[in-house]
C-alpha positions as CSV (number, residue, x, y, z in Angstrom):
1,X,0.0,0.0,0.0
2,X,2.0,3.1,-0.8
3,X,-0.2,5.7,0.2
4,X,0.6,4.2,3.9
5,X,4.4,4.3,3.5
6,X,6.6,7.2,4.0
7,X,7.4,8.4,0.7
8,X,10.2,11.2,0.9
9,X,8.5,12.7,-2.5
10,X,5.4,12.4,-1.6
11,X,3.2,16.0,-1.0
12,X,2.7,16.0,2.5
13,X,6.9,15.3,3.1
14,X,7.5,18.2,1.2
15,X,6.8,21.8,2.6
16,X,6.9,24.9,0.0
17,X,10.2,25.7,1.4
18,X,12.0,22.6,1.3
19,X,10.7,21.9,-2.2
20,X,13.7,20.3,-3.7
21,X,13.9,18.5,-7.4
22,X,14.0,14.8,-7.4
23,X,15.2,12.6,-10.0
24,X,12.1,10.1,-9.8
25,X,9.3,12.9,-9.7
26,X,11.4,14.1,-12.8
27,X,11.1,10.8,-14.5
28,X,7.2,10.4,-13.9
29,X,6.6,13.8,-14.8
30,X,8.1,13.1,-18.2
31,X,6.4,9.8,-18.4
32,X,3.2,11.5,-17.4
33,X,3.8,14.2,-20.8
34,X,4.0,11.0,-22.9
35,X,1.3,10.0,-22.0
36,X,-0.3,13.7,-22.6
37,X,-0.7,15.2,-19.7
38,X,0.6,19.4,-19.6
39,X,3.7,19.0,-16.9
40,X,6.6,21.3,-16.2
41,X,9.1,18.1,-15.8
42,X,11.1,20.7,-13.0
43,X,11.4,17.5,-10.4
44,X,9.2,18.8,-7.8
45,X,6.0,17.5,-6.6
46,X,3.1,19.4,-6.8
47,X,-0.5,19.4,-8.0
48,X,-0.5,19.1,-11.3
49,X,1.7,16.2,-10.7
50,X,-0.5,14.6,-8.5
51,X,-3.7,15.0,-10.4
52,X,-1.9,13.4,-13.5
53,X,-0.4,10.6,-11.5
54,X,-4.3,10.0,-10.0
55,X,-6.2,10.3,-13.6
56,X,-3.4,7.7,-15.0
57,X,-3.9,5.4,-11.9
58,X,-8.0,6.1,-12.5
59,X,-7.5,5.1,-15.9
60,X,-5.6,1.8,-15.1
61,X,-8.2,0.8,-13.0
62,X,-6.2,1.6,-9.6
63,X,-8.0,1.5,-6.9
64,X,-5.4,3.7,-4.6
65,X,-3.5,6.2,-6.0
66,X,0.1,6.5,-4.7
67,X,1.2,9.4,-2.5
68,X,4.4,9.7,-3.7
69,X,6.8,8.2,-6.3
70,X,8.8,5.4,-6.4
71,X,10.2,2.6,-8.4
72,X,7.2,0.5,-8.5
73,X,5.0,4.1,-9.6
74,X,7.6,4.7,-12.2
75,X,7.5,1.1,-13.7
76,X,3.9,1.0,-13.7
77,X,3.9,4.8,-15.9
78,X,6.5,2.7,-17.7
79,X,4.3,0.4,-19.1
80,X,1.2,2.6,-19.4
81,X,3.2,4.4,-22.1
């Protein structure tokens, strides 16, 4: 269940101040674009992120979206591309 884990990317671990780039939120936001969502792909977490991730996981038939990303997030956007 990731929206139980700690996720150190995930919205709520990340205040406005300490918003810092991230390799993996970079990666899903570009997977997210192919997949045609409108993203800045800046590394950072925010809600445009998080509503693409949650239409994609929607779309998959999902029943949780993820809080955060992480390897298994990014392998999943993987494939849905």
């Amino acid at each position: 269940n990731l929206s139980m884990s700690f996720n150190p990317y995930s919205a709520s671990s990340l205040g406005a101040a300490a918003a810092t780039s991230s390799p993996q939120v970079a990666e899903a936001q570009q997977l997210l674009r192919q997949l045609g969502y409108t993203l800045e792909v800046d590394g950072i977490w925010g809600p445009k992120t998080s509503s693409a991730l949650t239409a994609v996981w929607m779309a998959l038939g999902k029943l949780e979206t993820p809080g955060g990303i992480d390897s298994a997030v990014l392998q999943t956007l993987r494939q849905a591309g």
